[in-house]
BAKOLBA-159414 format. One record per atom (N, C-alpha, C): y, z, x. Coordinates in steps of 0.2 Angstrom, whole numbers, always signed. Each point is the difference from the previous one (the first is absolute). Layout:
N
y_z_x
Y_Z_X
...
This chain:
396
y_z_x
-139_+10_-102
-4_-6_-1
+1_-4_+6
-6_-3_+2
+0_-2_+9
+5_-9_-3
+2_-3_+6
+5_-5_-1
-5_-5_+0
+2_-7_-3
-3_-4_-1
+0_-5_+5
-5_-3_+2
-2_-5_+5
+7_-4_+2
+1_-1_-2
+9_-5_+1
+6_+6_+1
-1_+4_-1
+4_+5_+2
+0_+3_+6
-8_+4_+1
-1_+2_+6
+2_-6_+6
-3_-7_-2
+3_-4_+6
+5_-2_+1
+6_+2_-6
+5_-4_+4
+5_+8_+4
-6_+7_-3
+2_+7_+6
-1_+0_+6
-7_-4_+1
-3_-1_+7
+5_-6_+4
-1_-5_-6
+7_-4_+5
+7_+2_+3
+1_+4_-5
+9_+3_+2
-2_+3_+5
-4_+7_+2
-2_+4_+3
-2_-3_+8
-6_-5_+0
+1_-4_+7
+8_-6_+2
+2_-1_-3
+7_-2_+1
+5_+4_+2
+1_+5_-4
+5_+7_+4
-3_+0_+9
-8_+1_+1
-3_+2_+5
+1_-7_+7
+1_-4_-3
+1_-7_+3
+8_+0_+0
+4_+3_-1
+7_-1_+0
+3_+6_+6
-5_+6_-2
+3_+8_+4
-4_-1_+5
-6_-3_+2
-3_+2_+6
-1_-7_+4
+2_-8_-4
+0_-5_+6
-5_-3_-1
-4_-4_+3
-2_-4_-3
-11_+4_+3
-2_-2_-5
-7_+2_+0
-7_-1_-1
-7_+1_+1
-6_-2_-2
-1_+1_-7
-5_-5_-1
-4_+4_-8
-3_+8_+3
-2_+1_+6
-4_+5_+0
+7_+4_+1
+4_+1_+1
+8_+5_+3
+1_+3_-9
+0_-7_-3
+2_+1_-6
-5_+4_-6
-7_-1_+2
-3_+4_-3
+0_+7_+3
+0_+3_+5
+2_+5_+3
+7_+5_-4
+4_-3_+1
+6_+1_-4
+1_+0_-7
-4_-4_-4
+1_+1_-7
-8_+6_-4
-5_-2_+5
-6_+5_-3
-3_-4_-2
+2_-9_-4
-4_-5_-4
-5_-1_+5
-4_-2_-4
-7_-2_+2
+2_-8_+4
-5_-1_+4
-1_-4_+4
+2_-8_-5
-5_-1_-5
+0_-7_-6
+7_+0_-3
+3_+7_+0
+5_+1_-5
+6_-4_+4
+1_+3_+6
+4_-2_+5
+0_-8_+2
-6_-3_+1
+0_-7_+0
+1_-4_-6
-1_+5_-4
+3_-4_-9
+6_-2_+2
+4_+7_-1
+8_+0_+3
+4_-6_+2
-3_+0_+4
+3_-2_+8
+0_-6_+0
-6_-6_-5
-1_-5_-4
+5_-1_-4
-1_+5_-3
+8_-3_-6
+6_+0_+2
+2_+5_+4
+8_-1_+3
-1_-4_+6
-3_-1_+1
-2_-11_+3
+3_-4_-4
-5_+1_-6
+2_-5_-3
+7_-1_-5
+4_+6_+0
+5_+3_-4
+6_-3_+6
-1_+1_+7
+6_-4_+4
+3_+7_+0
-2_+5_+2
+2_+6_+2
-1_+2_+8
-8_-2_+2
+2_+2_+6
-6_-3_+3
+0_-2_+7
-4_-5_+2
-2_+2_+7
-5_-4_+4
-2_+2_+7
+5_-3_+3
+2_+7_+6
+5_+0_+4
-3_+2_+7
-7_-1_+1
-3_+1_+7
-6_+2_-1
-3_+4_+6
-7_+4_+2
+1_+3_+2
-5_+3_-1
-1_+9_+4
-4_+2_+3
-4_+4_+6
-4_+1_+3
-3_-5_+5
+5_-3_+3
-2_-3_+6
-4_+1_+5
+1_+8_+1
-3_+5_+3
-6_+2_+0
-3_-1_-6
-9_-1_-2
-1_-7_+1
-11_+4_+0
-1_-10_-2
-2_+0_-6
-2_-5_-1
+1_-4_-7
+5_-2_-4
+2_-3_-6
+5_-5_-2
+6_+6_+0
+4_-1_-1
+7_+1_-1
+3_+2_-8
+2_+6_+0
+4_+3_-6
+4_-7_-4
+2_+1_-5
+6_-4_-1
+3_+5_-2
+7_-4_+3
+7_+6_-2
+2_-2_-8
+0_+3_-6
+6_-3_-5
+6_+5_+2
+3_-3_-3
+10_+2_+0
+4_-5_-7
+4_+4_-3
+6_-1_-4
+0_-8_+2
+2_-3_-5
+1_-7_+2
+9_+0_-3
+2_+2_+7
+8_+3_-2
+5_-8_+0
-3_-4_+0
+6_-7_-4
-5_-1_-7
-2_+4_-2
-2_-2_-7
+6_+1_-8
+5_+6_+4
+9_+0_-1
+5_+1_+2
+4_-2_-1
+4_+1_+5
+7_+4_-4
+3_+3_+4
+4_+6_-3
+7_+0_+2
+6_+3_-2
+9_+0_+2
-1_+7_-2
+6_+1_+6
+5_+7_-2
+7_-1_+1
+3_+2_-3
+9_-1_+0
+2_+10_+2
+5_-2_+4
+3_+7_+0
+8_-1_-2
+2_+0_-6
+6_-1_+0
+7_+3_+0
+4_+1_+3
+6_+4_+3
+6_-3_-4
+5_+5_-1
+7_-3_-2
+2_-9_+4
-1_+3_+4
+5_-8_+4
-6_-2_+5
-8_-1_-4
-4_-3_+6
-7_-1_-6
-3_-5_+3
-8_+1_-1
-5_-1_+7
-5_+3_-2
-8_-1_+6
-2_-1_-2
-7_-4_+1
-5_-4_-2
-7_+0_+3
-5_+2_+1
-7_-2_+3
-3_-2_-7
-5_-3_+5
-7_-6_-4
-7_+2_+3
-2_+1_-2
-7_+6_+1
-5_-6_-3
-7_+3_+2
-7_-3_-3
-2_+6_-3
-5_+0_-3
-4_+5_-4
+0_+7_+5
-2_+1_+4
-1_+6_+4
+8_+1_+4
+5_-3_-3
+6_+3_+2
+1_-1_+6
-4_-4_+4
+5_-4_+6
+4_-5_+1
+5_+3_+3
+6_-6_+0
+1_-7_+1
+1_-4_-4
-2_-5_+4
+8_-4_+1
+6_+3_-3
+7_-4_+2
+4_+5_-4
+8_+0_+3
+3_+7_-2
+8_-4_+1
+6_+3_-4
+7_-2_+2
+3_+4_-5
+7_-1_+2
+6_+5_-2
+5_-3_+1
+4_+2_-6
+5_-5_+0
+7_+3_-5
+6_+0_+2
+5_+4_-2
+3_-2_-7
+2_+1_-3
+4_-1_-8
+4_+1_+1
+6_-2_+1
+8_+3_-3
+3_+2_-6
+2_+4_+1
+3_+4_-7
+4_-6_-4
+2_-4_+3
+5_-5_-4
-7_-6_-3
-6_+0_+1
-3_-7_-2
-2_+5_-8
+1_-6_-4
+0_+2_-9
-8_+3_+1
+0_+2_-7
-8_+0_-2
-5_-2_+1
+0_-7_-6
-5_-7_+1
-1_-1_+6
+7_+0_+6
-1_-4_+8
-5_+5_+3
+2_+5_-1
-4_+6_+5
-6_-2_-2
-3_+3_-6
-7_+1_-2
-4_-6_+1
+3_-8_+2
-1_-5_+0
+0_+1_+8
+2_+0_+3
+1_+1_+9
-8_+4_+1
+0_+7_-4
-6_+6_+3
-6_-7_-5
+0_-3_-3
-7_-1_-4
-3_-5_+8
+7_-7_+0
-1_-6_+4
-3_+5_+8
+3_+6_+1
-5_+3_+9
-7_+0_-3
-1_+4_-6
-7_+1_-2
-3_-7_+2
+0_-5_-3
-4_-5_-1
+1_-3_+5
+4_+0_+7
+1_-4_+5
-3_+7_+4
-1_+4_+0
-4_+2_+5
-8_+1_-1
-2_+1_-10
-7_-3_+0
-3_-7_+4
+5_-4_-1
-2_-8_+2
-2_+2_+8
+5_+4_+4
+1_+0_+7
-5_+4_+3
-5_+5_-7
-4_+2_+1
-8_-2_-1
+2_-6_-4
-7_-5_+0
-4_+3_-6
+4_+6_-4
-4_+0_-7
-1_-2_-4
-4_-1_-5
+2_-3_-7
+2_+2_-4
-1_-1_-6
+4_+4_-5
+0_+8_-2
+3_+6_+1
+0_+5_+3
-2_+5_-8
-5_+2_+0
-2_+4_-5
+2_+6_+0
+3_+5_+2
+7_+5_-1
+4_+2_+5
+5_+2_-3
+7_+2_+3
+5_+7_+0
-1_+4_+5
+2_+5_-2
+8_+0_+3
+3_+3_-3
+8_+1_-1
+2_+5_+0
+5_+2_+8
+3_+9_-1
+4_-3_+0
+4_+7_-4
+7_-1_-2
+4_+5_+0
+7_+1_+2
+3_+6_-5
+0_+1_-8
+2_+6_-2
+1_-1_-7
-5_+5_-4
-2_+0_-6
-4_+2_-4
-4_-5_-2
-5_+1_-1
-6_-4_-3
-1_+5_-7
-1_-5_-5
-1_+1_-9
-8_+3_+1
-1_+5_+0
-8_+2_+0
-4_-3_-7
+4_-3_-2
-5_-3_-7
-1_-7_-1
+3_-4_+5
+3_-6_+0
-3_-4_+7
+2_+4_+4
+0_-2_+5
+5_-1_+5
+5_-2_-5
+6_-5_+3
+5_+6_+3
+3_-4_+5
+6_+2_+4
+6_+2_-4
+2_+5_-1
+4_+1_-6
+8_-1_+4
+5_-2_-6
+8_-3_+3
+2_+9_+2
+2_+1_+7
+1_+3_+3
+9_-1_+2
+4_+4_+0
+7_+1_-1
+0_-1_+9
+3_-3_+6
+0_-3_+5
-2_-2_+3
-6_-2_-3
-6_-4_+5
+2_-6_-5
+0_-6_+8
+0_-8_-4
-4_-4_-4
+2_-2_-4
-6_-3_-8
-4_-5_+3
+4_-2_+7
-6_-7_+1
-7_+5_+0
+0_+6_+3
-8_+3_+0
-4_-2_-7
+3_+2_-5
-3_-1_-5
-3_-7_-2
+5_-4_+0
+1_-6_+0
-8_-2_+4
+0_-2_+5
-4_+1_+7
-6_+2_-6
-3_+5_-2
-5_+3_-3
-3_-7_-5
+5_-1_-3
-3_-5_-6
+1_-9_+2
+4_-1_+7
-2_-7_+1
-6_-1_+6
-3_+7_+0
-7_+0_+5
-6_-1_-6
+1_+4_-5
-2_+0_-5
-1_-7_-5
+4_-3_+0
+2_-8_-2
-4_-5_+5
+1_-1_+5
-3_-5_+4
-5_+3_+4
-4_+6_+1
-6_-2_+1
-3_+5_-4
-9_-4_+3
-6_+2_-5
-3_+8_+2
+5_+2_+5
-4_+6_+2
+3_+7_-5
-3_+5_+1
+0_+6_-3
+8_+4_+5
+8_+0_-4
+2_+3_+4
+2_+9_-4
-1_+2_+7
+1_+8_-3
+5_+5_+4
+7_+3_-3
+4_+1_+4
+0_+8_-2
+2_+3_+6
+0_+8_+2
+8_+3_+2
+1_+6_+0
+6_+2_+1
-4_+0_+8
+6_-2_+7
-1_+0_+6
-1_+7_+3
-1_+3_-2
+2_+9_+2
-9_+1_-2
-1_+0_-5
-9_+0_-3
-2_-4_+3
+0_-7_+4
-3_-4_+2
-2_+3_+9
+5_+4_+3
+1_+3_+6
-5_+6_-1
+0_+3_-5
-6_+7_+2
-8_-4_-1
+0_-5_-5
-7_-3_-2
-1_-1_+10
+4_-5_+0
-3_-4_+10
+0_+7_+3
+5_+5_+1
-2_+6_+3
-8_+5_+0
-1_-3_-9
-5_+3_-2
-7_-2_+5
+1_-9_+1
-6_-1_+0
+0_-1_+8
+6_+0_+2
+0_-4_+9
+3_+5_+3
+4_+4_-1
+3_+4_+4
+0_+7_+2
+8_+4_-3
-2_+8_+2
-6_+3_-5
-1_+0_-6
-2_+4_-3
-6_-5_-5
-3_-1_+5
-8_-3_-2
-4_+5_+0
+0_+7_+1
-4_+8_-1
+4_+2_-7
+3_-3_-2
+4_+4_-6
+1_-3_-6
-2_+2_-6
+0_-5_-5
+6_+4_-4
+0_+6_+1
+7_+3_-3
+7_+1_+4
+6_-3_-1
+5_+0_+6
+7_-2_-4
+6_+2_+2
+6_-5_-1
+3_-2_+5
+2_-8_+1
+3_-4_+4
+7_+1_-1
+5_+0_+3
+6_+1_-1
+1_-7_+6
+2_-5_-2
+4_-7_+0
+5_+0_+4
+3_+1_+6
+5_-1_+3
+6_-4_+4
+1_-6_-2
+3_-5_+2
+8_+1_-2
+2_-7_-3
+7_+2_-1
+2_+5_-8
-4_+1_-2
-1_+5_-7
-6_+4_+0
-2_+4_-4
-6_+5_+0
-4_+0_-7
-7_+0_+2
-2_+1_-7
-7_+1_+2
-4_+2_-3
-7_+2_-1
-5_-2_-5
-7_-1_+5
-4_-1_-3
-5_+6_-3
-4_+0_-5
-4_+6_-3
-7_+0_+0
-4_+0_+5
-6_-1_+1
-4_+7_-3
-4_+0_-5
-4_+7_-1
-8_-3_-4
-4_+3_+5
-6_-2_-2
-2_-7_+1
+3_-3_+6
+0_-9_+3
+1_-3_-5
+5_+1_-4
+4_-3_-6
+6_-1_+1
+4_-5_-2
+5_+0_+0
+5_+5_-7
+4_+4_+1
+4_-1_-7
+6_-1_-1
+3_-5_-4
+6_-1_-3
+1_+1_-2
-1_+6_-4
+3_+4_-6
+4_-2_-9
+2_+3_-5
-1_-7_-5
+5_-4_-1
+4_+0_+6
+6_-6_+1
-1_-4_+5
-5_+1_+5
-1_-4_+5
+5_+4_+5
+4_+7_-1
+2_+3_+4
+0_+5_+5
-8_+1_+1
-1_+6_+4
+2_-2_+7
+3_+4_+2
+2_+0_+7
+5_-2_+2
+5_-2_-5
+8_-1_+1
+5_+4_+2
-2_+3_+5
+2_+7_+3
+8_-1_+4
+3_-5_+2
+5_-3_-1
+6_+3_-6
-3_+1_-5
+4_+4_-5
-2_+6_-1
-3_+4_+4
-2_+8_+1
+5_+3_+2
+3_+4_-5
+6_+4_+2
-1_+6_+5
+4_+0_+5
-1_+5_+7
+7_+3_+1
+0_+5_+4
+4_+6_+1
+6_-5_+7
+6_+2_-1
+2_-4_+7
+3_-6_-2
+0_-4_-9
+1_-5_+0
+8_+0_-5
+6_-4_-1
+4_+3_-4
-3_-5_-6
+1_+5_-7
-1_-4_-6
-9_-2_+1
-3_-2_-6
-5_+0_-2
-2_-8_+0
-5_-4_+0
-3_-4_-3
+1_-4_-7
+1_-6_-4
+1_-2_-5
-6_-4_-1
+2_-1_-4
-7_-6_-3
+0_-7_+5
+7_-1_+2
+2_-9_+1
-3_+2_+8
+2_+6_+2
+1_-1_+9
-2_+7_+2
-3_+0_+7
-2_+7_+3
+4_+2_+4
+4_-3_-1
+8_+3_+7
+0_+8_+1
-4_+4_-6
+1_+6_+2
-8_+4_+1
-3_-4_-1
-6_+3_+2
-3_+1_+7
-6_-1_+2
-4_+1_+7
+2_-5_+2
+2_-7_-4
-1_-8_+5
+9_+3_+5
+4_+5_-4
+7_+1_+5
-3_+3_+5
-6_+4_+2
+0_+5_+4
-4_-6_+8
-5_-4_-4
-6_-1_+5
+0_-10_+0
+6_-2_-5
+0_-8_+0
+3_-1_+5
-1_-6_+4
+2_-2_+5
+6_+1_+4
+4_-3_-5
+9_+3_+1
+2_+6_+2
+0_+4_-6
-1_+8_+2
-5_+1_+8
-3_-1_+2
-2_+1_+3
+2_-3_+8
+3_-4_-1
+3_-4_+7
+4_+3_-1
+6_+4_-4
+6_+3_+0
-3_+6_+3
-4_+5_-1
-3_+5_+3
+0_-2_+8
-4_-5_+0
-1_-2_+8
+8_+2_+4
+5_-4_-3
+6_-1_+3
+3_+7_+2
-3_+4_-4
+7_+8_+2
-8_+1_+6
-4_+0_+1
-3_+0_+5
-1_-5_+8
+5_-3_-1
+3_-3_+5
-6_-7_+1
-4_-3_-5
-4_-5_+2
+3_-4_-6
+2_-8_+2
+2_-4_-1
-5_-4_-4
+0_-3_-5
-5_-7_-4
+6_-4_+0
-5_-9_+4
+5_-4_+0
+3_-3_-9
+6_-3_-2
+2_+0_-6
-5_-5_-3
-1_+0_-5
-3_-5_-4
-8_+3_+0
-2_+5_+3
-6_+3_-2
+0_+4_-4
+4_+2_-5
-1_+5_-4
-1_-2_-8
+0_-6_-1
-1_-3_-8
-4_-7_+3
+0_-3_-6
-4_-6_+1
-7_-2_+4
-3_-3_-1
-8_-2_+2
-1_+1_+9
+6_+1_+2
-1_+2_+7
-5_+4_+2
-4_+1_+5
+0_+7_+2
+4_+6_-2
-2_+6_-5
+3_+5_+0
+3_+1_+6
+7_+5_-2
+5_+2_+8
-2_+6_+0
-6_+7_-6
-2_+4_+0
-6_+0_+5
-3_-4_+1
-5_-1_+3
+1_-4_+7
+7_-2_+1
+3_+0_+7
+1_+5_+2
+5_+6_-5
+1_+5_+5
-6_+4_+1
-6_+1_-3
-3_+6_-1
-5_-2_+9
-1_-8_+3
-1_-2_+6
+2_+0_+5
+9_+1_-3
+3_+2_+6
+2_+5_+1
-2_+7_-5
+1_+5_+1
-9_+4_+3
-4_-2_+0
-6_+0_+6
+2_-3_+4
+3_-2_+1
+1_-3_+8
+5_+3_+3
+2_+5_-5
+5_+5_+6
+8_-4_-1
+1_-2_-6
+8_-3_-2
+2_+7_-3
+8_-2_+4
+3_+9_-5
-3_+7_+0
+0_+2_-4
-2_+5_-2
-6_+1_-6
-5_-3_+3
-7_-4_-4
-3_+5_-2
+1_+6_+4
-6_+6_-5
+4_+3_-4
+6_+0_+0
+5_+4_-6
-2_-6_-7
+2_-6_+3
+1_-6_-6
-8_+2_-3
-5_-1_+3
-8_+1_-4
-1_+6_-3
+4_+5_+3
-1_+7_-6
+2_-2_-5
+6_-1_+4
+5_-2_-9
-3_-5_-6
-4_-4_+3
-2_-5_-2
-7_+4_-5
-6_+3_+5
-4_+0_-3
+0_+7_-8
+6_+4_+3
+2_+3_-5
+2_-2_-6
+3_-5_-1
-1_-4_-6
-4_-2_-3
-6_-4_+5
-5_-2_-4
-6_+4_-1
+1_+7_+3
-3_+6_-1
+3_+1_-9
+4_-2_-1
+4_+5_-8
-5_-6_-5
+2_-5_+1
-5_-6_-6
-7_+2_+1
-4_+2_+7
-8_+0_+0
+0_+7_-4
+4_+6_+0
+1_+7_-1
-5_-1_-8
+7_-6_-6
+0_+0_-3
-4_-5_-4
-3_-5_+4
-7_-1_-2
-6_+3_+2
-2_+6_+3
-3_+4_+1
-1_+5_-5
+6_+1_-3
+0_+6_-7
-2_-4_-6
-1_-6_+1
+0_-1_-8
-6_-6_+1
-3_-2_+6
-8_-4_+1
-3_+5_+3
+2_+3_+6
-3_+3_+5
-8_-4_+3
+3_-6_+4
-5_-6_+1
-3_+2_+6
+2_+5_+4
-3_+3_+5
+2_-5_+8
+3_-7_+0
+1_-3_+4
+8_-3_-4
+4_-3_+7
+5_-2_-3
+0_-7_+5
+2_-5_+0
-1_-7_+4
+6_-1_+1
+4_-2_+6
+7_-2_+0
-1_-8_+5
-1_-6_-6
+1_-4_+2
+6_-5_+1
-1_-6_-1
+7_-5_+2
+1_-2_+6
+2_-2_-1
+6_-2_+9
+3_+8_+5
+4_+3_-6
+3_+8_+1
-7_+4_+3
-6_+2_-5
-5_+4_+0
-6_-2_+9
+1_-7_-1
-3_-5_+7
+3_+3_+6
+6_+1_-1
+6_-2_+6
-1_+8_+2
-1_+4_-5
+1_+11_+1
-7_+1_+4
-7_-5_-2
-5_+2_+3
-1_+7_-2
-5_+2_+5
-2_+7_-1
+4_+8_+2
+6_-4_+3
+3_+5_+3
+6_+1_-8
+1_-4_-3
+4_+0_-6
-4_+4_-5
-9_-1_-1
-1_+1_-5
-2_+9_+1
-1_+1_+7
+0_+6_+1
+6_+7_-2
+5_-5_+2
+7_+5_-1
+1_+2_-9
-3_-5_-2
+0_+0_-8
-5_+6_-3
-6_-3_+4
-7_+5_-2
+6_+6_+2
+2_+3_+5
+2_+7_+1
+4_+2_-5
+5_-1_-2
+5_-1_-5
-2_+2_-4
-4_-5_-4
-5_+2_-7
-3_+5_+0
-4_+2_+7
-4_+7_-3
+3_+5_+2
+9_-1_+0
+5_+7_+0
+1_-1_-7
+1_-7_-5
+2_+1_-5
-7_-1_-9
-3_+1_+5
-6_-1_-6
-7_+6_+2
+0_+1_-6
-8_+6_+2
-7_-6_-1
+1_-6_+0
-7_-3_-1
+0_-5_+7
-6_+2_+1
-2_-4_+6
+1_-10_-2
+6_-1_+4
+0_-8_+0
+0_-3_+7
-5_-3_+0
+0_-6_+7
+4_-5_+1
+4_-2_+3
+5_-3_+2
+0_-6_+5
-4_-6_-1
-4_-5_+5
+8_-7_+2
+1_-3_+5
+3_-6_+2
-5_-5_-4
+4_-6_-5
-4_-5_-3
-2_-5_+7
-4_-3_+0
-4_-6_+6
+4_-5_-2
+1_-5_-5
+0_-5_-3
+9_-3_+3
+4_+4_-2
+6_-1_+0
+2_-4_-2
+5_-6_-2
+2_-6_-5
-6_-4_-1
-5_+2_+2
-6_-7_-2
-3_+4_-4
+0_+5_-1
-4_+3_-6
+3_-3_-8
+2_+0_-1
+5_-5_-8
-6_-6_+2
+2_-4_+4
-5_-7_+1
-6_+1_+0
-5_+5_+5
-6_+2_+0
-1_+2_-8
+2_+4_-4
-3_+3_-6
+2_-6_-4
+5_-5_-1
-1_-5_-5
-8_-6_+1
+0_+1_+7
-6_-2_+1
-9_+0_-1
+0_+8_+2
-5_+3_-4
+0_+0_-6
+6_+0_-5
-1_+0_-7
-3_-6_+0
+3_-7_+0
-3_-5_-1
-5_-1_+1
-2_+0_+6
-8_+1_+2
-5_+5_-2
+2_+5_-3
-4_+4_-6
+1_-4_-8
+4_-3_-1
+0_-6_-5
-4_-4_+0
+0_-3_+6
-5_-7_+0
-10_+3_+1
-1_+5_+3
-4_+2_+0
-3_+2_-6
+4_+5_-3
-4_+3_-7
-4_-6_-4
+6_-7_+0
-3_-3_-5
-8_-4_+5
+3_-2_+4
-4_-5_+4
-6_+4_+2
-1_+7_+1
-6_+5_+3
-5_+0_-7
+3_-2_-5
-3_+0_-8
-5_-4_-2
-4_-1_+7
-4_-11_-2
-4_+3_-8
+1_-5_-2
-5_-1_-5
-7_-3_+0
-6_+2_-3
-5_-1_+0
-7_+6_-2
């Protein structure tokens, strides 16, 4: 049954919108070019999302010929304006974005483990609102939220997680209390392959696992340019992945005996040290700089014994990629984070080898681009895909 006049147009709208967002700003005739709409159809359009406050003239084109001048339309990107939070045990990040996700003001700002609850998540809401003002927005239509933790796949909500601090959650529902905008919160590890997906290594690949490397380890599930979280909201918790090498097994409460002993930051600066490269103290836990992703810098730069420490290394993270190759077999594996940043290509290649002595299925083994801004980048794009969906909807 062909679609009904108010239908088709609000197809043809979405569809010149996507085309005004992915390729920049444009003519009526660029536009019918791209869409295949008839010439009347296209100026209909173009009329309504005028008058809808969508997107407006931002220039000319063709100065180069004679006669009059193209008009350019473009996204009318302060039509909303956007937040992302990246929230860390003992820190939060902030940018403030317009519609087409340009940055318009950004801060970070540390937590201490000793500020209660209420203080924290009052401290992370007061940067939000003091750097929208400092970014000239108005009242900010969505907000995306990475976090540690599990996310309730039915719910939405950031489920109470046994060592992560409550102010997070807390934080969730006082953003949600005082403003008007749409907030939507993600596990930080999902949020890292989404930005990956769309800005970085693996923008040719809709099927892949991210493997998170910072101060703990965890994975993202990309199949089919879908995210999955599996029916707990757990997939990719591979920090509780039982591995060869470890004493004692994994419990419910804590992964001390899983994959997070073999390739969690700690573990891994202790690795460094019988290799004779040093991590200054205090990088090995808390919102610092990973020390895992100091040494893995200062072991390419010729500290110690660097090519013994990276085998040793990549052979580890060759055992976790082994074992989600046997049971997804995604054809690429992403080693991002601070840690996956820091190994580059030369880390991710010692791992690709590794792998294809211990697995018969062909896996590509890529350096993530993003490094710690990925979490922030993906809380971004979510939002910005929030505010979008509904706003690219004009009615009429």
């Amino acid at each position: 049954m062909p679609a009904s006049p108010s239908t088709a147009r609000a197809i043809n709208d979405r569809l010149a919108l996507r085309l005004l967002q992915q390729e920049g700003p444009l003519t009526a005739t660029q536009l019918k070019t791209l869409t295949g709409l008839s010439r009347p159809t296209v100026a209909d359009l173009v009329e309504r999302l005028q008058g809808a406050g969508l997107i407006r003239v931002v220039g000319e084109a063709g100065a180069e010929r004679r006669g009059p001048n193209a008009r350019l339309y473009g996204i009318a990107a302060d039509r909303a304006h956007l937040a992302a939070l990246d929230v860390r045990t003992g820190s939060v990040a902030v940018v403030v974005a317009d519609l087409l996700g340009t940055t318009l003001a950004e801060a970070t700002m540390p937590i201490s483990g000793d500020t209660g609850t209420e203080a924290a998540a009052e401290q992370a809401a007061a940067l939000l609102e003091r750097t929208a003002r400092e970014a000239g927005a108005g009242p900010l239509h969505s907000v995306g939220i990475g976090a540690p933790g599990l996310i309730d796949p039915v719910t939405g909500d950031l489920r109470d997680t046994t060592g992560l601090p409550a102010w997070h959650r807390r934080l969730v529902r006082v953003l949600q209390q005082r403003l008007p905008a749409t907030v939507l919160v993600e596990n930080e590890t999902n949020l890292a392959a989404v930005a990956e997906h769309r800005d970085g290594a693996a923008t040719d690949r809709d099927t892949f696992v991210l493997f998170w490397l910072g101060h703990g380890v965890g994975a993202g599930v990309m199949l089919d340019g879908k995210l999955r979280r599996g029916a707990s909201g757990g997939a990719g918790e591979i920090g509780f992945l039982p591995v060869p090498g470890i004493p004692g097994t994994p419990s419910a409460l804590n992964c001390d005996g899983g994959f997070h002993a073999l390739v969690g930051s700690a573990p891994v600066c202790e690795l460094a040290a019988t290799h004779g490269i040093a991590v200054p103290p205090g990088t090995a836990e808390g919102d610092k700089e990973p020390g895992a992703a100091v040494a893995v810098r200062a072991a390419l730069a010729g500290e110690g014994d660097g090519e013994a420490f990276l085998d040793a290394l990549a052979g580890r993270l060759a055992l976790g990629a082994a074992a989600i190759a046997a049971v997804l077999d995604p054809g690429c594996v992403l080693l991002a984070g601070e840690v996956g940043h820091a190994g580059g290509d030369a880390l991710a290649a010692r791992v690709e080898e590794r792998l294809t002595l211990m697995s018969p299925l062909r896996t590509e083994v890529r350096a993530g681009r993003l490094g710690g801004a990925a979490v922030l980048r993906g809380a971004l794009l979510t939002a910005r895909e929030a505010a979008q969906d509904e706003l690219f909807t004009p009615s009429g």
